[in-house]
C-alpha positions as CSV (number, residue, x, y, z in Angstrom):
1,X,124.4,87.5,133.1
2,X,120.4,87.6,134.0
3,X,117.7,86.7,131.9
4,X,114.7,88.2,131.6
5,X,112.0,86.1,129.3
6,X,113.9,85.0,126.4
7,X,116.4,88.3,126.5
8,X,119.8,88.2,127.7
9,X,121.3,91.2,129.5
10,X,125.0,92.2,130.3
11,X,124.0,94.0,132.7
12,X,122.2,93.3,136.1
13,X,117.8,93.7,136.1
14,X,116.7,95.5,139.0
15,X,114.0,94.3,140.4
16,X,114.1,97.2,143.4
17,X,114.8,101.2,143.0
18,X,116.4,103.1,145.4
19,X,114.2,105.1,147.4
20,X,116.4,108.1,147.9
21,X,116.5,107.9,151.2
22,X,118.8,105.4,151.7
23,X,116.1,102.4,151.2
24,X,114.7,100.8,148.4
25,X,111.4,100.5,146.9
26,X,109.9,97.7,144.1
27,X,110.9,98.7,140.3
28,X,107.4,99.6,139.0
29,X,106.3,99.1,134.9
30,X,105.9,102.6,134.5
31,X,109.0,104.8,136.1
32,X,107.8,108.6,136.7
33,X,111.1,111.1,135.7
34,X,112.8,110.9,139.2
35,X,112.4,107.1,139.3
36,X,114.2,107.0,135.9
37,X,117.1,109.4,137.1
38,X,117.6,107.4,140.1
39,X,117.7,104.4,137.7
40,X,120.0,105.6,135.7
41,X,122.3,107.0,138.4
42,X,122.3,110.7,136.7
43,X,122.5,112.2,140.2
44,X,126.3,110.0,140.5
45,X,127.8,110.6,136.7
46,X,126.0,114.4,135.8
47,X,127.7,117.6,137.2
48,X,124.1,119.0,135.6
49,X,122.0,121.3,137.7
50,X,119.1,120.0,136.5
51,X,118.9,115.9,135.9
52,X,115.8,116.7,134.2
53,X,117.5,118.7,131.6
54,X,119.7,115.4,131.3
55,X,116.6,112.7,130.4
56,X,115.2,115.7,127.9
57,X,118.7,115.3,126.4
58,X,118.8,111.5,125.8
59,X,114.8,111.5,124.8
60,X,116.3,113.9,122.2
61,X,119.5,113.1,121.2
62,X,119.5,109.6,122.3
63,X,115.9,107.9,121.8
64,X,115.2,107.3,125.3
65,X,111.7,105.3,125.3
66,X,108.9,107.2,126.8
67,X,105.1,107.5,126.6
68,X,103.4,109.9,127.7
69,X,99.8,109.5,129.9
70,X,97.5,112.5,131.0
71,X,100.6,114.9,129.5
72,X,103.5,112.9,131.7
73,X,106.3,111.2,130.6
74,X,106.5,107.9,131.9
75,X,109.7,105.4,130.8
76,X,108.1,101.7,130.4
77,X,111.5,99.6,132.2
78,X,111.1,96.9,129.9
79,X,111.7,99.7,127.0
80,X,114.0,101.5,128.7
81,X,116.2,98.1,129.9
82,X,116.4,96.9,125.9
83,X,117.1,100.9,125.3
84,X,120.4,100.7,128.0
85,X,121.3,97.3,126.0
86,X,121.3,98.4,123.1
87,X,124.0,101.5,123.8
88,X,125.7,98.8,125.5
89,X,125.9,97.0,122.4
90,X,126.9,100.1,120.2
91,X,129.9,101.0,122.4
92,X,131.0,97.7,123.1
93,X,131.4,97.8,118.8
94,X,132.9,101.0,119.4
């Protein structure tokens, strides 16, 4: 288990993203949509067409944290890590 401030998480903190491309790139504060769905691995679990259409879903249905600056969403990491451990929390009741 890592530690992050005075949080502890089931789950390892990334600290890098993947790139895409086979690389990887450092996590930033703010992830843009595509960082978020390469985050989240969407591209690996959703038969979706469109991985957008699957964040708009779990903004919606789920709470997924987002702001939003000059009209784009942005996903703050720290919000969006206590967000993942939260659902982790629910289903491990479950």
């Amino acid at each position: 288990m890592e530690t992050q401030g005075s949080q502890n998480f089931s789950f390892p903190i990334s600290s890098a993203l993947s790139d895409g491309n086979g690389g990887y790139m450092p996590c930033p504060e703010l992830l843009t949509e595509t960082e978020l769905i390469r985050l989240l691995r969407v591209p690996e679990i959703s038969k979706a067409e469109n991985y957008g259409h699957v964040i708009e879903n779990l903004k919606r249905m789920h709470n997924l944290p987002c702001i939003h600056i000059c009209k784009k969403p942005l996903y703050p990491i720290n919000a969006v890590r206590k967000w993942i451990e939260e659902k982790l929390t629910k289903e491990q009741k479950r």
